[in-house]
C-alpha positions in Angstrom: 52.5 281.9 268.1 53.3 279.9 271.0 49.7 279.9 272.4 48.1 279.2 269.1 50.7 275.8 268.9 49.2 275.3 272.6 45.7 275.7 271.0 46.1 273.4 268.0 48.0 270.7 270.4 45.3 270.9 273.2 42.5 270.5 270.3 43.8 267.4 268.6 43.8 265.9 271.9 40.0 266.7 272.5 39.3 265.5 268.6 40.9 262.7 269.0 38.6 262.4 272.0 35.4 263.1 269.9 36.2 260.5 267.1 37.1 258.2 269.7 33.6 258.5 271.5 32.3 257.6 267.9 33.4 254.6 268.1 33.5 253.6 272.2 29.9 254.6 272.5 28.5 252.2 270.3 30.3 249.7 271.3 29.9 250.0 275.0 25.9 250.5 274.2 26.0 247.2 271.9 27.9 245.4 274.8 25.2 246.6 277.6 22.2 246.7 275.6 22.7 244.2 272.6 20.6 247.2 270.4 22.1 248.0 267.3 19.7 250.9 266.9 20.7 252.2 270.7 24.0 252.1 268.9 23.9 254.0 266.2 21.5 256.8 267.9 24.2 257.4 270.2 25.9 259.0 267.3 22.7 261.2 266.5 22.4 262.0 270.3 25.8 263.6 269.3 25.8 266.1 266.3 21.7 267.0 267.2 22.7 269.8 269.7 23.6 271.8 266.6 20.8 272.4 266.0 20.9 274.6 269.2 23.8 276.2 268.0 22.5 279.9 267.1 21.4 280.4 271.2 25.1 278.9 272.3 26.4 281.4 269.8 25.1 284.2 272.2 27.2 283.3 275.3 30.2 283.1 273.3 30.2 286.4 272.0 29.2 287.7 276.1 32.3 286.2 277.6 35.8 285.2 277.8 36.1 283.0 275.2 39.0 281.3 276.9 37.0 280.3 279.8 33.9 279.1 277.1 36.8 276.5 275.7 38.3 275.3 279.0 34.8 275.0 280.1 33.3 273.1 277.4 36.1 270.7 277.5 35.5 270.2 281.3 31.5 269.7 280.8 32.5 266.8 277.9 35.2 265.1 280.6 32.3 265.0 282.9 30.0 263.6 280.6 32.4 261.3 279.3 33.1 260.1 282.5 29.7 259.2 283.9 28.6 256.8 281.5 30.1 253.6 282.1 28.6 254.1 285.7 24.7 254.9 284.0 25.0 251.6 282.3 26.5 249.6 284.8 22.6 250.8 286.1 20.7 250.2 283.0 19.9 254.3 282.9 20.4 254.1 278.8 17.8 257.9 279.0 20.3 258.8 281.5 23.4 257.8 279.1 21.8 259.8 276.1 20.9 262.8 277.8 24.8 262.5 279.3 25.7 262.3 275.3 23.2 265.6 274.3 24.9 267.4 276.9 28.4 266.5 276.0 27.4 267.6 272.0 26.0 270.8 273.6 29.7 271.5 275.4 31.5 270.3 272.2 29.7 273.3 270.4 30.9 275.6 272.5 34.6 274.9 272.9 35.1 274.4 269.1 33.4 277.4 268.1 35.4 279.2 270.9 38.4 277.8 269.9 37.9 277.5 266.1 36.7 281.6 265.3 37.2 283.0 268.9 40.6 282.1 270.2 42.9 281.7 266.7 42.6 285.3 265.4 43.3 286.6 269.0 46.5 284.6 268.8 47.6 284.7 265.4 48.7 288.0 263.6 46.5 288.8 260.8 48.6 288.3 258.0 49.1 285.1 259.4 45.9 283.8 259.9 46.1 281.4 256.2 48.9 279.4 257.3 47.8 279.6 260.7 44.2 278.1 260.2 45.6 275.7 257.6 48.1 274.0 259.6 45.3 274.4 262.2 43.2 271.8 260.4 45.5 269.6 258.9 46.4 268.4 262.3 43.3 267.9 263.8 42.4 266.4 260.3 45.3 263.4 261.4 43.7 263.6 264.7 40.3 263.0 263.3 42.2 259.6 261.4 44.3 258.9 264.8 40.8 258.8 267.1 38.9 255.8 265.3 42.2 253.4 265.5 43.5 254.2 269.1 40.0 253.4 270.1 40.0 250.2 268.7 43.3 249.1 270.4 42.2 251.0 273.8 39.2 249.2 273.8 40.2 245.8 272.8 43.4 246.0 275.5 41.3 247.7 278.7 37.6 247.3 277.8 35.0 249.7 276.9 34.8 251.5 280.8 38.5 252.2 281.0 38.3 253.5 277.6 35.9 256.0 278.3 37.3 256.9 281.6 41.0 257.4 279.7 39.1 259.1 276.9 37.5 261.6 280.1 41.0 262.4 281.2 42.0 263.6 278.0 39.5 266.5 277.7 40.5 267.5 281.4 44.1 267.6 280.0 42.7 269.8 277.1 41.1 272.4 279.4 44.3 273.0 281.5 46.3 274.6 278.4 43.9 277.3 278.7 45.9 278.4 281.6 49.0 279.1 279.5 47.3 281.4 276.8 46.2 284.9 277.2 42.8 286.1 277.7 40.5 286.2 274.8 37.7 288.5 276.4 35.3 289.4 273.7 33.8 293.4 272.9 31.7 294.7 275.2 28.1 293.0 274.1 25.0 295.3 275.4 21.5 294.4 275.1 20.1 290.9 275.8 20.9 287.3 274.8 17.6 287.7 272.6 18.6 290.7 271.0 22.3 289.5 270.8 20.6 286.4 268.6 18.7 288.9 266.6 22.0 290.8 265.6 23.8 287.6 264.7 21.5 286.6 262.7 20.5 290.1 261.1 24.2 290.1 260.0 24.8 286.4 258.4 21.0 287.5 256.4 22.6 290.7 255.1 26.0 289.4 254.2 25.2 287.3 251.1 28.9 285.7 250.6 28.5 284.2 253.9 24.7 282.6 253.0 26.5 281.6 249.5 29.4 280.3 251.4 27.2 278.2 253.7 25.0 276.8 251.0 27.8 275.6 249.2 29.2 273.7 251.7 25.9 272.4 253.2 25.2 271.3 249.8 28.3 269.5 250.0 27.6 267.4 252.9 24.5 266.7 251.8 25.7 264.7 249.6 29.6 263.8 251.2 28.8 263.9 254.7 28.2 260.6 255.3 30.5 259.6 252.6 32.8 257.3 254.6 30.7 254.8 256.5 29.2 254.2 252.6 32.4 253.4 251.2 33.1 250.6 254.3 29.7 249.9 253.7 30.0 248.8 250.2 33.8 248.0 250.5 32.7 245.0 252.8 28.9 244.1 251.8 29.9 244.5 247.5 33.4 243.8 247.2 34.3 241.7 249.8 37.6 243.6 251.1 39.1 242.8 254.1 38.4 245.3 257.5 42.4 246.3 256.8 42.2 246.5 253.2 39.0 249.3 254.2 40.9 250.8 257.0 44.0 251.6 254.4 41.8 253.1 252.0 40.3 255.4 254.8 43.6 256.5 256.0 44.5 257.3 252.7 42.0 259.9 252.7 42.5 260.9 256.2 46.1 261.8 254.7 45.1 262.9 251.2 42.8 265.7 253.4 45.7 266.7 255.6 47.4 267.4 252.5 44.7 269.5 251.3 44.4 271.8 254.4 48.4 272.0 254.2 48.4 273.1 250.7 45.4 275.1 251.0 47.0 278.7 251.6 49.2 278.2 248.8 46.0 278.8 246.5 45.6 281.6 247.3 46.4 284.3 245.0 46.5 287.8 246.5 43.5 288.1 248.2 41.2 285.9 246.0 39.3 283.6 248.4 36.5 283.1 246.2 38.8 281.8 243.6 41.3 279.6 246.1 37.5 278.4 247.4 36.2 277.3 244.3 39.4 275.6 243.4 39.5 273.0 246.4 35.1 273.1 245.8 36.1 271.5 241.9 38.8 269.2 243.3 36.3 267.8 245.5 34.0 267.3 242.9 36.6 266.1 240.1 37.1 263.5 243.2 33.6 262.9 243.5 33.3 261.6 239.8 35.6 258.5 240.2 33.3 257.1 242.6 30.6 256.3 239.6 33.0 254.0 238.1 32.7 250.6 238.8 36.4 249.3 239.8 36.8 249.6 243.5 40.4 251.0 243.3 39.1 254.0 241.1 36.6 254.9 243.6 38.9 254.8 246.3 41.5 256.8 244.2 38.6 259.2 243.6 37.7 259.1 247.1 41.0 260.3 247.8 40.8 263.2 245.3 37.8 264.1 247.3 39.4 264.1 250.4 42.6 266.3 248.7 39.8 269.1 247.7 37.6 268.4 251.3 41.0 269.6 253.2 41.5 272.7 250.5 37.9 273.7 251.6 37.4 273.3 255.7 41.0 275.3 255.6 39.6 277.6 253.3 36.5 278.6 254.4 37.6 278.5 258.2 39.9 281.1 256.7 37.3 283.4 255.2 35.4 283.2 258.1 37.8 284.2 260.3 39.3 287.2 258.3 35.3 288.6 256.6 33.2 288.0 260.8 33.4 290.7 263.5 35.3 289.5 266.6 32.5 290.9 268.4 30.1 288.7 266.3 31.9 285.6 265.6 30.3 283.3 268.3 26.7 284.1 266.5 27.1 284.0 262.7 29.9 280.8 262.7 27.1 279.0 265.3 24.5 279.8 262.5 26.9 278.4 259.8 27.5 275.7 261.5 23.6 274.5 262.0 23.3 274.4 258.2 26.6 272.9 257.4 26.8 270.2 260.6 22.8 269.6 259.6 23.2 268.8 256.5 25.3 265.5 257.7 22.3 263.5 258.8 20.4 263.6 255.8 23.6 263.1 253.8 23.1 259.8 256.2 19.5 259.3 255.1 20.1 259.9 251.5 23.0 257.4 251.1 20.8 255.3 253.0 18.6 254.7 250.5 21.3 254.1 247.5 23.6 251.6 249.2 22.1 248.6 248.8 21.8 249.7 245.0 23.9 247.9 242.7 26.8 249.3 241.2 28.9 252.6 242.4 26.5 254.8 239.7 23.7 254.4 241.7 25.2 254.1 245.5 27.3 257.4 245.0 25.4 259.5 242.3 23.8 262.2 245.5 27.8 262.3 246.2 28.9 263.2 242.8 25.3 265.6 242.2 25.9 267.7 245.8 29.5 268.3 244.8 28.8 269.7 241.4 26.1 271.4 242.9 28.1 273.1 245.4 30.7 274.2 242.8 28.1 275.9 240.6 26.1 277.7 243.8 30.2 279.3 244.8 31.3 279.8 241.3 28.1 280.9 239.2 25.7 282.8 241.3 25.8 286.4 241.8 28.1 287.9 243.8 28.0 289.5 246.9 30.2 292.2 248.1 31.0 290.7 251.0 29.8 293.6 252.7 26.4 293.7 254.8 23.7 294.6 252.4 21.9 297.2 255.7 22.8 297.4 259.3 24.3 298.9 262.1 27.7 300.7 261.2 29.2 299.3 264.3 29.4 295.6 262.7 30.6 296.4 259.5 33.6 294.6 258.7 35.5 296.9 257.7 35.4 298.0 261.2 35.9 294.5 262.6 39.3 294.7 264.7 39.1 298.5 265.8 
């Protein structure tokens, strides 16, 4: 268990590194450019290599796994580290390819880390408590990131920032020296056919598509939950940037709490029942953002919060435990396109309500794609959670033989 504490430790680091690019990018874009759209495309530049992530699955089910993660972290440092010197030159194509290339390596070590390396480190029976205390800490790093840029940037400037912010992924990579190897099975045939089978085996497991559309369907309507509530906090109630910043935090903790608490609802083996709890806390949540005191949407945006933990524990759980090692890279890359996708037009769609009046009408795709989601996991017909055809060599029953 020692490694895996290495491995949760090293990946808070590198997310409060990606949260803190959220915020340092912008900024140092705004400052050399004075383009608010520049600004907020950096973000997009981002999260679009996701879209690429079914191809990056390939290579991380062909090697060591290890290596993938130290390398990814390395490719972001680099990244990271070369754009204060592309706007010094006015190269802003140069500083958003830099930023595509650093989402590209940022797919790779998390799915790495997140399905490769924690069930190689983590006994089986322990992988619950192992993947919830997993993302409750990098949930407080996601809350940490946003704040220590702020400070970092206002003490040292926007180019120090990024360059301290570079250092911390190179500190990141080197704890991959201390864990043991985390070689994947032998792969044969090519990447093509490799894509082919990872994709043949998410198509004929129907928990997993079930499992995905739920939570897609989730951000699609949550995903972009958070800049809407500052939004509206500062433009319709007129609350202070601290007053905001508190009610944030307070679901930064209220989701900690969630993944924390997560593996205690699980009852024997049920994970579609622990899911679908944490899925209806989310939406209970959900539903005290339509009423129109600010302090009952912010208590509901905590309750949200509480379920959103439950569920990213969860899940990353069920994925672990129900995925061949051997095809892990593949099918959680696949996942991960629809879910992570599903975030920009969460961004689109609560574009188009915030300037509505009253929290009814700003939040309602919130409060519809959360009781969506819980009826898609609870009500519709379920699978097996066994491939419906295939090759007997995936089967999971055969996963870690």
């Amino acid at each position: 268990m020692r490694a895996f504490w290495l491995l949760t430790g090293a990946s808070a680091v590198s997310t409060v590194g990606n949260t803190f690019l959220y915020i340092a990018i912008p900024w140092a874009l705004l400052e050399s450019t004075d383009s608010s759209l520049l600004a907020v495309l950096s973000v997009a530049a981002q999260t679009a290599p996701y879209l690429a992530a079914p191809f990056l699955g390939t290579f991380i089910d062909r090697y060591d796994r290890r290596a993938l993660f130290a390398g990814g972290e390395l490719i972001q440092g680099a990244a990271v580290a070369i754009i204060p010197l592309l706007l010094a030159h006015q190269q802003i194509g140069a500083v958003f390819l830099s930023l595509f290339v650093l989402g590209l390596a940022n797919v790779v070590s998390d799915v790495a880390g997140d399905y490769g390396l924690i069930p190689a480190l983590v006994p089986r029976d322990r992988l619950d408590k192992a993947s919830s205390q997993f993302t409750s800490i990098l949930l407080v790093a996601r809350f940490v990131g946003p704040a220590l840029a702020g400070f970092t940037i206002a003490g040292v400037g926007t180019t120090w920032a990024l360059e301290l912010d570079a250092a911390t992924f190179l500190l990141t990579a080197l704890t991959v020296v201390f864990m043991p190897k985390a070689e994947p099975q032998a792969a044969a045939g090519s990447l093509s056919d490799m894509l082919k089978e990872g994709i043949a085996y998410f198509r004929a497991r129907p928990d997993l598509r079930r499992l995905t559309l739920a939570v897609a369907l989730y951000n699609l309507g949550a995903g972009a939950l958070e800049p809407t509530l500052l939004t509206v906090g500062g433009d319709h109630w007129d609350w202070s940037p601290t007053a905001l910043g508190i009610a944030v935090s307070c679901g930064a903790v209220a989701a900690a709490l969630g993944a924390w608490l997560s593996p205690r609802a699980l009852t024997g083996d049920n994970r579609h029942r622990q899911i679908a709890l944490w899925l209806g806390i989310a939406a209970v949540g959900s539903l005290g953002l339509l009423v129109s005191a600010p302090l009952a949407v912010v208590a509901g945006f905590c309750v949200l919060c509480l379920g959103e933990g439950g569920v990213n524990a969860a899940t990353m759980a069920y994925r672990q435990k129900e995925i061949p090692d051997q095809l892990s890279g593949r099918v959680n890359a696949v996942i991960r396109t629809f879910i992570t996708g599903a975030v920009p037009v969460s961004a689109l769609l609560l574009g188009l309500t915030v300037n509505l009046t009253g929290s009814l009408q700003v939040f309602f795709p919130v409060s519809a794609a959360a009781l969506l989601a819980v009826t898609v996991w609870t009500f519709q017909r379920r699978g097996t959670g066994r491939p419906a055809a295939g090759p007997e060599r995936i089967s999971p029953s055969k996963a870690r033989t």
